[in-house]
C-alpha positions, 0 to 999 in steps of 0.5 A: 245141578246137585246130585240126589237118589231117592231111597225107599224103606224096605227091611228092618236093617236099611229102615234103621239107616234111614231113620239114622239119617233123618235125625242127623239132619232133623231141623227140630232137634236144637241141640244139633248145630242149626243147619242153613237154609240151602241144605235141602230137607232129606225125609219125604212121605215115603223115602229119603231125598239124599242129596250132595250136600247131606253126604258133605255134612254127613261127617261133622253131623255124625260126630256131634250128634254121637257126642250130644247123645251119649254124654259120658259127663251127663251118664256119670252125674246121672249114676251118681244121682242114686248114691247122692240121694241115698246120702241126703236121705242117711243125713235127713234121718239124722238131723230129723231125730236131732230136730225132734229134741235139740236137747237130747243127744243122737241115738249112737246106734242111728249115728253109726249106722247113717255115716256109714251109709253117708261114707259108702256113697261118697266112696261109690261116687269117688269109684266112678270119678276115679274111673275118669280120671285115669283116662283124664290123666291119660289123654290129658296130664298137664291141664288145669281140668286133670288137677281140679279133678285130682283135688275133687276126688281127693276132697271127696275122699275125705267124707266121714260123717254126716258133717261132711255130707254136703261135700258130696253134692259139692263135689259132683256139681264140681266133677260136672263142670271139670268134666264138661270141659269140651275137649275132655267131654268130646274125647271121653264120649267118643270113645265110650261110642266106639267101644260099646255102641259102633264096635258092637256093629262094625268091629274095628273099621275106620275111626273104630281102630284102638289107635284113633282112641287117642285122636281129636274130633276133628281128625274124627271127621276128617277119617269119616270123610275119607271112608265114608263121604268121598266114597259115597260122593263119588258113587252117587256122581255116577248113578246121576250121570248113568241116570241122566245119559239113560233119560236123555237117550242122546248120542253126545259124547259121554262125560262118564269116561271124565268122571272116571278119570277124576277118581281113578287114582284113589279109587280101584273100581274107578280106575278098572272101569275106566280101562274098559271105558276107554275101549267102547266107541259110544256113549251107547255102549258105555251105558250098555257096559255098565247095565250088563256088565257091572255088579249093582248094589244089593242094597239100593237099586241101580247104583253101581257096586264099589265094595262088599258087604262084610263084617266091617259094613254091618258086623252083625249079620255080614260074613267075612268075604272068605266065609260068604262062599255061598253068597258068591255073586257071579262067581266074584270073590272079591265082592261076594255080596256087592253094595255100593258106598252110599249103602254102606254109610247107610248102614253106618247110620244104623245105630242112630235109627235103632233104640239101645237099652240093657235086657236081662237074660237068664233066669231068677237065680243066674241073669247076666245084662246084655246091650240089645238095640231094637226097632219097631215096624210097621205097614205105613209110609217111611214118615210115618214109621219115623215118628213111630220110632221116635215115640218108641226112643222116648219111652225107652228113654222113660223106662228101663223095661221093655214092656213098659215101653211097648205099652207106653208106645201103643199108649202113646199112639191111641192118644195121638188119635191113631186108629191102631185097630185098622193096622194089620200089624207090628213088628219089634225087631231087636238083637244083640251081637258080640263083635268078638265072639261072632255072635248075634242074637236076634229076636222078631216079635210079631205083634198081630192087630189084635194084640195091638187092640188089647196093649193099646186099650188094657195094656196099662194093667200088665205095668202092675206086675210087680217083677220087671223080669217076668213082665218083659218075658210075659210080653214076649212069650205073648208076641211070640204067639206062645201061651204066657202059662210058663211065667204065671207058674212062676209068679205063683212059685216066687208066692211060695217062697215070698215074705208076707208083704211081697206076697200081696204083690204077687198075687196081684201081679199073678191075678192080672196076668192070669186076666190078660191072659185069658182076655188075649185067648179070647181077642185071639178068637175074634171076641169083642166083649174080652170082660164077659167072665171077670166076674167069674175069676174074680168069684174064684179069687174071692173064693180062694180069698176066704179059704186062705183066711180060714186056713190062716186063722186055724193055725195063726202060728207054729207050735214046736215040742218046746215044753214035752216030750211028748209035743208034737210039731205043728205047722202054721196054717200059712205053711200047711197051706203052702205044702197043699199049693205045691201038689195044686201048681204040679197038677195045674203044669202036668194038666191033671184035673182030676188031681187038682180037684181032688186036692181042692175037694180035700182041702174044704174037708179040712176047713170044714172041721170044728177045729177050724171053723172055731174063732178067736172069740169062741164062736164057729164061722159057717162051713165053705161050700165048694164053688160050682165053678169048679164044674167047668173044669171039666166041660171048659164051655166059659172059663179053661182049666188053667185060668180057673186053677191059677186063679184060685192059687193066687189067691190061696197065696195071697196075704191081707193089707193091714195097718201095723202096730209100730210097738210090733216088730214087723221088720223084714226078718220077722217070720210070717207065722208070727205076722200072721199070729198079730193079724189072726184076730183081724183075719177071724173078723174078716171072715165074720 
């Protein structure tokens, strides 16, 4: 009879193994080689069954489905994409105008400017063709592949202009079927595997080595084999007979001893265990000898521990085993923290159960990119937990941001009919670790049942906040419990500095974060109905709205001492407006309310006047009284401080969506004051 253990989900880490394992041996997915129909299925409700046979196939399964995932040749035409597509566009504007009239000659200037993006693009692809080629040439210098690729790239080189530009949609259908070659694709991805994937948990341990860069597939398994499957092999023989001579509770002699004598030769433990073995008397004393005396794992229970969890098991959060002196285990410092093998080819499955992505780090001014792997947990059996991260991999997959998976995620499950409302919780784990610094950066956000609620029903709405970077930290600052204040501040400050097209955006995207915010402080005290005061943000925002057009309208554009000496500057009502919002933002960050309203009391004196009720067409707009709203800023019964004030700010900001004159120069280098001089006669309609 085979062998088998059950394992059941417990942390993060041995979850992530878990779920590894379930996917290499995934019937579904048929881009894995099919498997027969004596391989046992390995996921139950609650655990994995993990048999003799999985461990056997473990090696060729791990290898091939490394090597289907992360195709270098399928990530390569995938960067290429922008730049060809880029290319088809510079050489559609210029067939379009020459199409216009076939008579008429090619403006110079749209020819010039065209070929020379057709050029830059055919050099970023040649970058990246060049880039594997070297390592074709390396690995492979006297195969038919290295020349065609060569005389790709040589080809490519010799784009020009938009008369050459279908070589370049050529050349990379080419460089794909050069480079799909399986002995080029097989080597060129596993390396790229072990260098940013698996060095990043395990550092340099077995197939890991820099020396293994140059090996084939199958000497890949065939070291697999030797770390991992035979170890784990060996120990899970063992725990079924310890477990079976346990059951039976008969006196017949032991066939351990046997079994330990089989390995003893290749395997330490095996060989020290037998010397003691072969001292007790009885079957009964062996089986006391291995339940009193020898170390189990930490990791699974009851198996016997063969080795040490260290930086080569899960570099990530392991110590070296002369720095782990606190985690000494029964004074044992040769197996500080003792595992057994089947762990470890556990946790080498942990890559495979975690999601990988690129996450910015840093701020507006200085971010730099970091590879961070994440997970997604939650209180319901494993199966359930698979299924949840399998949804979490494909909108990863989707989207390059973080919170847009996560709402894509909690989406995804209120569409498959899931009662996210009954869940107490989720818990995203992510991190990111440098093998060579020993360094890892570890993030858990906790996301309670009602902020499931909210993402689940509304979440929908933060995909519009138009900055990706402040997105993703809007929606951790919320899963971390904290107030999200700091990133609407920032927005607002971006609106001060953003040309007159992009500030429409954010004063979108400030509006709608202010609006979950305050949805999410009210589902945090228990509250159902989270819309009961839109209409009173929105009556802000409209407010705010009609102050800014007044403002703007007053002084459509700037002034300068041009003509006398004794002109005086003056600032168009866009940047007058600006300079008043700054006081506005420091008194909303320092909490000063009095400060903020004795600003905003100051700027409806100053829209008040003649000069700047007066309109376009002579006639006067009605004065703007101030709203009552602002009364609760003290009190704070319905809406609080920062909600009212942040409000009101997006939308002195803001600007107005208008149909452009294309006689108009309204280029990205136009200066706001002369957009806003164009569209003064409309913004005075508005107000009308």
């Amino acid at each position: 009879m085979s062998a088998s253990i059950e394992i059941f989900a417990e942390d993060w880490m041995i979850t992530a193994g878990m779920i590894g394992l379930t996917r290499l041996f995934d019937r579904t997915d048929i881009s894995m080689t099919p498997l027969e129909e004596d391989v046992p299925n390995i996921m139950t409700s609650y655990s994995i069954h993990l048999t003799e046979k999985h461990i056997e196939l473990f090696s060729a399964r791990y290898i091939e489905w490394w090597i289907k995932e992360s195709s270098v040749v399928r990530r390569d035409v995938g960067r290429m994409e922008w730049s060809k597509k880029k290319a088809n566009g510079a050489y559609n504007k210029i067939i379009t105008s020459q199409a216009s009239d076939p008579n008429q000659l090619i403006d110079a200037q749209l020819l010039k400017d065209q070929n020379k993006v057709i050029k830059e693009c055919a050099k970023a692809i040649r970058k990246i063709m060049n880039d594997q080629y070297k390592k074709v040439e390396k690995y492979f210098p006297n195969t038919d592949e290295c020349n065609q690729l060569a005389q790709v790239i040589e080809q490519l080189n010799q784009v020009e202009d938009y008369q050459d530009a279908e070589q370049i949609e050529v050349s990379v259908l080419e460089y794909e079927r050069i480079m799909a070659t399986t002995f080029i694709e097989e080597k060129l991805t596993l390396n790229y595997v072990k260098a940013v994937i698996l060095g990043i948990f395990f550092g340099q341990a077995s197939i890991l080595q820099p020396s293994f860069n140059a090996k084939s597939k199958e000497e890949h398994i065939q070291q697999l084999n030797k770390d991992f499957a035979d170890p784990a092999l060996r120990d899970l023989q063992l725990y079924e007979r310890l477990h079976q001579e346990q059951e039976d509770g008969s006196t017949v002699e032991s066939t351990i001893p046997a079994l330990l004598q089989k390995y003893s030769d290749t395997h330490k433990p095996y060989k020290d265990w037998l010397r003691a073995v072969k001292k007790l008397n009885s079957r009964q004393d062996i089986l006391q000898y291995f339940d009193q005396h020898i170390s189990k794992c930490s990791i699974i229970e009851g198996v016997p521990a063969t080795q040490s969890y260290e930086e080569l098991t899960f570099s990530p959060l392991a110590l070296s085993k002369k720095k782990a002196v606190n985690f000494y285990w029964e004074f044992d410092k040769k197996n500080p923290i003792p595992i057994s093998a089947i762990a470890r080819l556990l946790l080498f499955c942990v890559p495979i159960g975690m999601v990988d992505y690129n996450r910015r780090l840093g701020n507006e001014h200085t971010e730099v990119n970091k590879r961070f792997f994440g997970i997604v947990m939650d209180n319901i059996n494993f199966k359930g937990l698979v299924k949840l991260n399998n949804i979490y991999r494909l909108q990863r997959k989707r989207t390059n941001s973080w919170s847009e998976s996560i709402i894509g995620l909690l989406g995804e499950m209120k569409h498959k009919a899931e009662n996210i409302k009954s869940k107490n919780s989720y818990l995203f784990v992510e991190f990111h670790s440098e093998y060579q610094m020993k360094k890892t950066l570890l993030d858990y956000y906790h996301m309670p049942a009602y902020i499931a609620t909210y993402l689940a029903d509304s979440g929908y709405k933060l995909k519009d906040i138009s900055d990706n970077r402040i997105r993703d930290l809007y929606l951790r600052k919320i899963l971390q419990g904290h107030d999200p204040k700091r990133h609407i501040y920032e927005l607002l400050r971006q609106m001060i500095r953003a040309n007159f097209y992009e500030k429409e955006l954010l004063s979108k995207s400030a509006h709608i974060a202010i609006n979950a915010r305050y949805h999410l402080s009210l589902a945090k005290k228990g509250e159902l109905q989270l819309s009961v005061h839109d209409s009173q943000i929105n009556e802000i925002y409209e407010e705010g709205v009609k102050l800014r057009r007044r403002f703007v309208f007053s002084r459509p554009f700037e002034s300068n001492a041009t003509n006398t000496e004794q002109s005086d500057y003056r600032a168009s009502g866009r940047k007058k407006l600006e300079g008043i919002v700054y006081r506005l933002l420091n008194a909303v960050n320092a909490g000063d309310k009095q400060s903020f309203l004795d600003t905003t009391f100051r700027i409806y004196l100053s829209a008040n006047t003649t000069g700047a009720r007066r309109n376009a067409n002579g006639t006067s707009s009605p004065p703007l009284g101030i709203p009552r709203i602002f009364v609760d800023i003290f009190q704070e019964e319905k809406l609080d401080f920062e909600t009212i004030a942040n409000t009101f700010i997006a939308a002195l900001l803001g600007s107005e969506k208008r149909k452009i004159d294309k006689t108009k120069d309204t280029s990205e280098h136009m200066r706001d004051d002369e957009l806003e001089q164009n569209f003064a006669h409309t913004e005075g309609e508005v107000e009308n």
